[in-house]
C-alpha beads as a LAMMPS data file, in Angstrom:
LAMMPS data file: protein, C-alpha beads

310 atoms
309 bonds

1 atom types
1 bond types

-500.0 500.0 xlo xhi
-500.0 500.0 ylo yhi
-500.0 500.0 zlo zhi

Masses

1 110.0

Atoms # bond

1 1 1 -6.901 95.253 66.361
2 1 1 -3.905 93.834 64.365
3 1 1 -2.971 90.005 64.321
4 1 1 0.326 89.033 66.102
5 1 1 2.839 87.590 63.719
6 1 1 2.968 83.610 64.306
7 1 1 6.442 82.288 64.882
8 1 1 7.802 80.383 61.537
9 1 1 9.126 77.118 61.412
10 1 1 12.049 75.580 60.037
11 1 1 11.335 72.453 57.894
12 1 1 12.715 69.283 59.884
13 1 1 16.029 68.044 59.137
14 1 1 17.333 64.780 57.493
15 1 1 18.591 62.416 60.076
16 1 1 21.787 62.367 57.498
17 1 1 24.359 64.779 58.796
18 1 1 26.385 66.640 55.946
19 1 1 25.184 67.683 52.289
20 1 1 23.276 65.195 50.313
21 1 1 24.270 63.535 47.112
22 1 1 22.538 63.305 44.381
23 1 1 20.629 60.611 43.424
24 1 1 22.513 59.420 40.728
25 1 1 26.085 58.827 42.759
26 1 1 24.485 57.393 45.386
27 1 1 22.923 54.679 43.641
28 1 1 26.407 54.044 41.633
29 1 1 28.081 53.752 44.945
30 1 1 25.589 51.187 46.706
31 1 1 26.337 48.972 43.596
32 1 1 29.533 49.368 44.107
33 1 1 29.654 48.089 47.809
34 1 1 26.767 45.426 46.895
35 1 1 29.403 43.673 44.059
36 1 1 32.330 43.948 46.776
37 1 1 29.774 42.106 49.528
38 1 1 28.955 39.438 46.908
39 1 1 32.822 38.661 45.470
40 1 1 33.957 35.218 46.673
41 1 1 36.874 35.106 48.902
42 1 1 40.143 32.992 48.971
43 1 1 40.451 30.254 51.442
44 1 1 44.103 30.218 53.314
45 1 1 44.745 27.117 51.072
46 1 1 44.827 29.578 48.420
47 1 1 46.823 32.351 49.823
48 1 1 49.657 30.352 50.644
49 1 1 50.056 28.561 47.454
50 1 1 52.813 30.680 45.522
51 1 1 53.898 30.224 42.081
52 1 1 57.653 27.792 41.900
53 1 1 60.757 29.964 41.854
54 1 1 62.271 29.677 38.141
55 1 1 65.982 29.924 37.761
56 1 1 67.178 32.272 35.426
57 1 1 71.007 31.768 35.534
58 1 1 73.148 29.277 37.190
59 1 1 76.688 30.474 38.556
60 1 1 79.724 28.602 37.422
61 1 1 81.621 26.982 40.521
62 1 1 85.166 28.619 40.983
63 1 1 87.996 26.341 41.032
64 1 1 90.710 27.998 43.588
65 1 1 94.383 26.144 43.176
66 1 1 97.105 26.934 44.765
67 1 1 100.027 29.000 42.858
68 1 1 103.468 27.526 43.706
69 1 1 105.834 30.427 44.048
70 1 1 108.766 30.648 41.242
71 1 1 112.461 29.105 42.551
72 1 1 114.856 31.603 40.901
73 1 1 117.458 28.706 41.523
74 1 1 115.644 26.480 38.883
75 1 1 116.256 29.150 36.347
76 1 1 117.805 27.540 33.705
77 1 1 120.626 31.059 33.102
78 1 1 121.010 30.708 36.981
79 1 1 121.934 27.051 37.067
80 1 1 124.263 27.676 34.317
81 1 1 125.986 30.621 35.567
82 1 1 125.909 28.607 38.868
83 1 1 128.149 26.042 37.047
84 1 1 130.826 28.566 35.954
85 1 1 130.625 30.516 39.272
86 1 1 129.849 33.928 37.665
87 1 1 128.230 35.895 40.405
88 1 1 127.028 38.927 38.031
89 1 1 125.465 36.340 35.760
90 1 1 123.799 35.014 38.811
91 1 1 122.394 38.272 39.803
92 1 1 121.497 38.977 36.370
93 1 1 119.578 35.605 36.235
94 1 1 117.308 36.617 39.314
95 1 1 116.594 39.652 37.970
96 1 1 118.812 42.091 39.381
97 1 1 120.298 43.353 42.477
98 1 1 116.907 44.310 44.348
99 1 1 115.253 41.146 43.240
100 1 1 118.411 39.001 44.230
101 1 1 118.538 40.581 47.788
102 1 1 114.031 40.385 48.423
103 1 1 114.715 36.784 47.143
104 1 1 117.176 35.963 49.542
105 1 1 115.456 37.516 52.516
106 1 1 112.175 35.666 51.701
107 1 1 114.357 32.732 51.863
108 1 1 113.548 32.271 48.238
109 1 1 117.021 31.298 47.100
110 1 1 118.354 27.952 48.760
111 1 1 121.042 28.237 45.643
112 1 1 122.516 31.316 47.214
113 1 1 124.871 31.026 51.110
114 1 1 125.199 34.257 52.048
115 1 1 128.462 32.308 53.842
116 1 1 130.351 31.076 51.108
117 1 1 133.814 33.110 50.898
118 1 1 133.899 32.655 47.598
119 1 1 130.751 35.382 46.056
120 1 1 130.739 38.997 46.709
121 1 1 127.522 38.527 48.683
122 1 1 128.929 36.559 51.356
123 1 1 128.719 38.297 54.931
124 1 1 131.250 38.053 57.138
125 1 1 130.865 39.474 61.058
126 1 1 131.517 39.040 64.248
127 1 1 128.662 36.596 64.159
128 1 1 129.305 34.960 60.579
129 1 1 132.986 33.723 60.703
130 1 1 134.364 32.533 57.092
131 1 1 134.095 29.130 56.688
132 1 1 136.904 27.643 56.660
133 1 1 138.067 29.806 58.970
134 1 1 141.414 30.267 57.598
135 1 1 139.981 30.971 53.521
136 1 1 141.983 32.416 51.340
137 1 1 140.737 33.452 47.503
138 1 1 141.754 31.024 44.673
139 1 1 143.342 34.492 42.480
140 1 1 144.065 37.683 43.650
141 1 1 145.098 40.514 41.289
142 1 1 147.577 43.488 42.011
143 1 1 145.598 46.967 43.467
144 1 1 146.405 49.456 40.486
145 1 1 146.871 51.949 43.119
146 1 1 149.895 53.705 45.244
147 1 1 150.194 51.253 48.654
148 1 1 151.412 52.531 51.647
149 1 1 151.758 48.541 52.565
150 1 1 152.635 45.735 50.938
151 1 1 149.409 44.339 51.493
152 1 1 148.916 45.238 47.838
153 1 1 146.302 42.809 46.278
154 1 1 142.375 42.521 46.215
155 1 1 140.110 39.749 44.073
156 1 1 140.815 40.784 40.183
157 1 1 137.126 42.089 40.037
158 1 1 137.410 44.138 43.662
159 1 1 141.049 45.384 42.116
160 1 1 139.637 46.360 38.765
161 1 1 136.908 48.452 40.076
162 1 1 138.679 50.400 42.703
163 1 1 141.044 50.743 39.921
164 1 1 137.988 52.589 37.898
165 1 1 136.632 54.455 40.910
166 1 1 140.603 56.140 41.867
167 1 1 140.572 57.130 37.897
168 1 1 136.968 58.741 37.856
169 1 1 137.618 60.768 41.199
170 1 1 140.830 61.985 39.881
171 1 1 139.492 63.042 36.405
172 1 1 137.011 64.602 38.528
173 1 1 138.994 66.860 40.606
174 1 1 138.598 64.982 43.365
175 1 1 142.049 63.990 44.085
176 1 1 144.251 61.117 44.086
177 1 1 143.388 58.083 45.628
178 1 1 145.618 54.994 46.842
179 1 1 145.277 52.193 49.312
180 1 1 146.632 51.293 52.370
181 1 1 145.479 47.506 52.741
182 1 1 143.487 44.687 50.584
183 1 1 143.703 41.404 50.864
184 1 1 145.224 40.227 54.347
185 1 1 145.521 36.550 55.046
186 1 1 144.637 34.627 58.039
187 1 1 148.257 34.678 59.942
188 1 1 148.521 38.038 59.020
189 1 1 145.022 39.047 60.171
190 1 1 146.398 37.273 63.301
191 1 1 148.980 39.491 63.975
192 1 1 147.359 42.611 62.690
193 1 1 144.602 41.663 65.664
194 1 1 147.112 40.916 67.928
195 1 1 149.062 44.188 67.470
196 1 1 146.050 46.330 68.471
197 1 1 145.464 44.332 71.335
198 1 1 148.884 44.862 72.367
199 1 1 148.904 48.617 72.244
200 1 1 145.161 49.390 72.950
201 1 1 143.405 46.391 74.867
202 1 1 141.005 43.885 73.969
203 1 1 137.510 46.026 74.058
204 1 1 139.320 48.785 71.514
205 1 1 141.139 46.367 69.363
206 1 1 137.692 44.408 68.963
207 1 1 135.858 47.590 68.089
208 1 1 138.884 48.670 65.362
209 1 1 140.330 45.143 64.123
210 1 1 138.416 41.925 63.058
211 1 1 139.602 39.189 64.728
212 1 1 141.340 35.952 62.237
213 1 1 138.752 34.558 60.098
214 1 1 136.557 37.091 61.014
215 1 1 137.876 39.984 58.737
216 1 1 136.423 41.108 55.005
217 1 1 139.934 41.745 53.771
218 1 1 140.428 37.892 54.235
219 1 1 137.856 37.821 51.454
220 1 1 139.955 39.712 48.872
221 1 1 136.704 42.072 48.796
222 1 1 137.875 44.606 50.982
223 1 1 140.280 48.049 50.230
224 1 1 141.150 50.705 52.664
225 1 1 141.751 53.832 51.302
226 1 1 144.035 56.851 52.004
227 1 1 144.049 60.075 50.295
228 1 1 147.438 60.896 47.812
229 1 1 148.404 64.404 46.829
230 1 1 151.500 65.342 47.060
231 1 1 152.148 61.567 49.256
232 1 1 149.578 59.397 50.518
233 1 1 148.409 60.131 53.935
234 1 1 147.222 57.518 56.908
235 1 1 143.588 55.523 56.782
236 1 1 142.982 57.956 60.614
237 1 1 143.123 61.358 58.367
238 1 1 141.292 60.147 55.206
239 1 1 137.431 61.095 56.244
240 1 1 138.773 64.429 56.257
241 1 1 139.850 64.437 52.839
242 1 1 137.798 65.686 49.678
243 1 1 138.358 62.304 48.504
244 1 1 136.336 60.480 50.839
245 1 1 133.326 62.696 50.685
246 1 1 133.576 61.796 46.642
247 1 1 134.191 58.079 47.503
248 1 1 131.104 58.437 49.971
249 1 1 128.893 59.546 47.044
250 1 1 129.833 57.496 43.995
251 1 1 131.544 54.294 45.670
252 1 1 128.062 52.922 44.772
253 1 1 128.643 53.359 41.043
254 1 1 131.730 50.972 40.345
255 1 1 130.499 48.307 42.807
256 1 1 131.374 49.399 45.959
257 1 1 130.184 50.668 49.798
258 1 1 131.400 52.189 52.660
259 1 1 131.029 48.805 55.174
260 1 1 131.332 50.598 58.343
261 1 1 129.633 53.873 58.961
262 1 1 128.666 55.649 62.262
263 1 1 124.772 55.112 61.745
264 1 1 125.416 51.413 61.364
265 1 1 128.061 50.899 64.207
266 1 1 125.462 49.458 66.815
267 1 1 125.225 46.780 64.270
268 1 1 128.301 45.890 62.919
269 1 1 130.504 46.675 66.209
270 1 1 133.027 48.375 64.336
271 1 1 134.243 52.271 64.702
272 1 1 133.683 53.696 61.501
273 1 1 135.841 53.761 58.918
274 1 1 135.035 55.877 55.768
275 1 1 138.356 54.329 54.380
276 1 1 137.261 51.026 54.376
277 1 1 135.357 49.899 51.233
278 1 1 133.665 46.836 50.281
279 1 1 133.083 45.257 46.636
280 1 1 129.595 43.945 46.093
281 1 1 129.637 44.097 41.951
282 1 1 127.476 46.715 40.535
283 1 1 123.827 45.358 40.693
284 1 1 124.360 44.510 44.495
285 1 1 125.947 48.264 45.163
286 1 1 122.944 50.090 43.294
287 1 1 120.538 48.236 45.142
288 1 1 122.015 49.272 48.763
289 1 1 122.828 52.233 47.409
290 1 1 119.186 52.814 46.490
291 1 1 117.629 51.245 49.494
292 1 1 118.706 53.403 51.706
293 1 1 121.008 51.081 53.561
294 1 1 123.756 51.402 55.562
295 1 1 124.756 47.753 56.903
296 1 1 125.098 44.261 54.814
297 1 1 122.991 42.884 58.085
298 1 1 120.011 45.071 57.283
299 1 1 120.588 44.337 53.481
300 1 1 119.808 40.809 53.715
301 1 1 117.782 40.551 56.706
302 1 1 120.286 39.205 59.193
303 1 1 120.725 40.057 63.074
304 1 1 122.914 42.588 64.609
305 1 1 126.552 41.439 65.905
306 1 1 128.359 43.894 67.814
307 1 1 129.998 41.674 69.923
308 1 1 132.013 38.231 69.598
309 1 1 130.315 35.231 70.858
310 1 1 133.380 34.555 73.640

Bonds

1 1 1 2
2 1 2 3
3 1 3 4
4 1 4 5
5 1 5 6
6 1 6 7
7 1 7 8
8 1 8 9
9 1 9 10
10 1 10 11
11 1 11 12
12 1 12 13
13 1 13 14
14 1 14 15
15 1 15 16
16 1 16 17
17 1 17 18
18 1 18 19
19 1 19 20
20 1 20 21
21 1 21 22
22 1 22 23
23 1 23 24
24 1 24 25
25 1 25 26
26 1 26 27
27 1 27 28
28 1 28 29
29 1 29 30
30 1 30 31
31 1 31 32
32 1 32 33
33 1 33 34
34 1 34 35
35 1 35 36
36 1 36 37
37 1 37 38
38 1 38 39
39 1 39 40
40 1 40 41
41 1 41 42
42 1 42 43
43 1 43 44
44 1 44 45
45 1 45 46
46 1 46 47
47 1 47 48
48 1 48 49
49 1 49 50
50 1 50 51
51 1 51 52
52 1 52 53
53 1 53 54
54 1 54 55
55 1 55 56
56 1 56 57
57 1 57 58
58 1 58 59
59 1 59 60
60 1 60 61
61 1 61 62
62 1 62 63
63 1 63 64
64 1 64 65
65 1 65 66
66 1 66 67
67 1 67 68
68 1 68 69
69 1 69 70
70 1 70 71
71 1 71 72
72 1 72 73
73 1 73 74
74 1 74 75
75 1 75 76
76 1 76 77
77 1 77 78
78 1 78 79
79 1 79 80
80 1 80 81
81 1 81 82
82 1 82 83
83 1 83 84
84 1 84 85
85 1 85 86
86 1 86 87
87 1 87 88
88 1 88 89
89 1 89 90
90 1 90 91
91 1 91 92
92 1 92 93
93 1 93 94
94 1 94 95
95 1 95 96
96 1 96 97
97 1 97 98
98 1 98 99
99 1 99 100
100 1 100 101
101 1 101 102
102 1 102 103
103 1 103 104
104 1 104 105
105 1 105 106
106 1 106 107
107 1 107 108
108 1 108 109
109 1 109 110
110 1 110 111
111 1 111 112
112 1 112 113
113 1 113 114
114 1 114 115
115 1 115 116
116 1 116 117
117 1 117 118
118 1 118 119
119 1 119 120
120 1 120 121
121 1 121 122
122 1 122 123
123 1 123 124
124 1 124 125
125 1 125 126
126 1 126 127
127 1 127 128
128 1 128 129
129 1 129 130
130 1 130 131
131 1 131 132
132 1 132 133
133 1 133 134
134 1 134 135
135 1 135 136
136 1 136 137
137 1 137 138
138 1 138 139
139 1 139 140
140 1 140 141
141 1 141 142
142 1 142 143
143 1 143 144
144 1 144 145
145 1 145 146
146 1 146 147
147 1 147 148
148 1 148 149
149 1 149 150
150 1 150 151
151 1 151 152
152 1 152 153
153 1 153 154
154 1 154 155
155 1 155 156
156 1 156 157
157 1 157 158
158 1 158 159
159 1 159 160
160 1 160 161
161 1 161 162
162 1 162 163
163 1 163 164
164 1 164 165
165 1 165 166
166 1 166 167
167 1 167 168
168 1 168 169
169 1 169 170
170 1 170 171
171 1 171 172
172 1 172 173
173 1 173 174
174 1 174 175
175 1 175 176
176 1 176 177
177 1 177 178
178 1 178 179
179 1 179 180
180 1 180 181
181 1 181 182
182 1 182 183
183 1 183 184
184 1 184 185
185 1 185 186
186 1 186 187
187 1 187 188
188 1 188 189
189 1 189 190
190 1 190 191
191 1 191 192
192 1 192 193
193 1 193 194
194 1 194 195
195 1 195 196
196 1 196 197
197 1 197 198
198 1 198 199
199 1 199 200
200 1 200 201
201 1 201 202
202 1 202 203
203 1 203 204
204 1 204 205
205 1 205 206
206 1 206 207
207 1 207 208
208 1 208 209
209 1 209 210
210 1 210 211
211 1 211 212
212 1 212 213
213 1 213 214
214 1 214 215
215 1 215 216
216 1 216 217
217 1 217 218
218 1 218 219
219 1 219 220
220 1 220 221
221 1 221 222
222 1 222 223
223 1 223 224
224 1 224 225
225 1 225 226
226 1 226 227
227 1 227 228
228 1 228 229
229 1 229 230
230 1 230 231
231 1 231 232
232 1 232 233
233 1 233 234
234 1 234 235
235 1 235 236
236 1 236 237
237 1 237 238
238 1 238 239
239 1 239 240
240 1 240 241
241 1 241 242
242 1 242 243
243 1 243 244
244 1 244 245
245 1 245 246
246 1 246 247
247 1 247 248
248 1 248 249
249 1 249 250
250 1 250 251
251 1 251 252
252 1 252 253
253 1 253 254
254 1 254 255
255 1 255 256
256 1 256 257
257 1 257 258
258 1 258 259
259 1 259 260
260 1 260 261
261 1 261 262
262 1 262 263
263 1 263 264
264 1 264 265
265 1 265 266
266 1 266 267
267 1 267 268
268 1 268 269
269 1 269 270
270 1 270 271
271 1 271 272
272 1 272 273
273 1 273 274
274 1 274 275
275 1 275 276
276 1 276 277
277 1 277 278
278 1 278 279
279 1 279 280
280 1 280 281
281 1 281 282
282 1 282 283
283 1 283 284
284 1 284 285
285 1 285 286
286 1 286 287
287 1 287 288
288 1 288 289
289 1 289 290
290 1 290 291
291 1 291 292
292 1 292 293
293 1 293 294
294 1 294 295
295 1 295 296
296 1 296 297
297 1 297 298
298 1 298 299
299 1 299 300
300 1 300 301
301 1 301 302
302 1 302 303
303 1 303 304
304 1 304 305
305 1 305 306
306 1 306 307
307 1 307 308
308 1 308 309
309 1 309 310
């Protein structure tokens, strides 16, 4: 009879889950956690003390002053050419034409009235009567022009100039050039007003004529134009001639612009007149010229005036 096989055993296992170390690592490690158990530990006393903040650099304190802006006026070449009334010099002085005009609009120039008769900056509108009302320039020089009036005179500077601009349109093929009016006194303004009243009523005369001591020509600054080939024509026809598209393009050049143009009548409450021109000296020209403008109001910052106060 032949013995049963007994069942075999497996030998018991360690309570320890997972492989065993060895012998050697686990003793390393229990002195490990022993030394950590036995290392003395900071009270909060000791946490919180921290070492004192050490300054590396100190910052210089910034002194801010105020900067006084520069007077133009005070300028020693403008006081002088103040004293001999020499308005380029004056111009010159601030700097130029641009530089004169920003420093009047920033009211940066109490040396400079933009309503004294006697500079080629002064304004003069419906708004901005001369003052006196009646002025009249101390010298006036003979237009080297053809007149179709006797109103034949302008300020020696204005006359000189549109003397220059009449020779460099005709050596340009542009034509000849002569004048119908410059300088127009008070009583004559007076009656010049009064005439358009007469024949076209007081809304059209005040849209075509400056009233007495109202007008630029009273200045000595201002030339109308007409066109001369084989005569001189009327101030009505000259926007039609090849002159005044020249005179519209390179007025700017020998001191002058065209005061009253369609884009600017809202402004100036004039009808336009490409005939009509208006001596500013050369810096002052370039500089409108340049920026774009098309009324003295916008030049210098100034309101509108279409209409007459009464």
């Amino acid at each position: 009879m032949s013995s049963v096989p007994q069942p075999q055993h497996a030998a018991p296992r360690s309570p320890i889950r997972g492989p065993a170390l060895p012998i050697g690592l686990a003793a390393t490690a229990v002195g490990i956690l022993l030394s950590i158990a036995s290392a003395p530990v900071a009270t909060s006393a000791e946490r919180a003390e921290m070492p004192e903040p050490v300054v590396v650099r100190e910052v210089p304190s910034v002194q801010v002053g105020a900067t006084t802006a520069a007077d133009p006026c005070s300028e020693p070449r403008v006081l002088e050419a103040i004293s001999v009334a020499d308005d380029a010099a004056i111009i010159a002085g601030f700097g130029g034409g641009e530089s004169f005009r920003a420093a009047v609009v920033a009211g940066n120039a109490p040396c400079i009235s933009l309503g004294d008769p006697a500079h080629v900056w002064v304004v003069v509108n419906k708004a901005r009567p001369l003052d006196p009302l009646t002025f009249a320039p101390t010298s006036l020089a003979e237009l080297p022009l053809q007149m179709t009036t006797r109103s034949g005179q302008a300020r020696g500077d204005a006359a000189a100039a549109v003397g220059e601009l009449a020779a460099a349109a005709a050596a340009e093929g542009a034509g000849r050039i002569g004048a119908n009016n410059g300088y127009r006194s008070y009583d004559l303004q007076v009656a010049t007003h009064a005439s358009h009243v007469r024949e076209n009523g007081q809304a059209e005369a005040d849209a075509a004529s400056a009233r007495a001591g109202h007008s630029e020509h009273q200045t000595g600054l201002a030339v109308d134009l007409v066109a001369c080939d084989a005569s001189c024509g009327g101030i009505e026809t000259f926007g039609e001639s090849v002159q005044a598209a020249w005179v519209a393009e390179n007025a700017w050049e020998y001191g002058f612009i065209v005061r009253y143009e369609q884009v600017g009548a809202g402004v100036t409450g004039y009808m336009p007149e490409p005939w009509h021109l208006r001596y500013l000296g050369h810096e002052l020209a370039a500089a409108y010229h340049h920026g774009g403008y098309h009324t003295l109001e916008e030049f210098f910052g100034l309101p509108a005036a279409p209409d007459y106060a009464h």
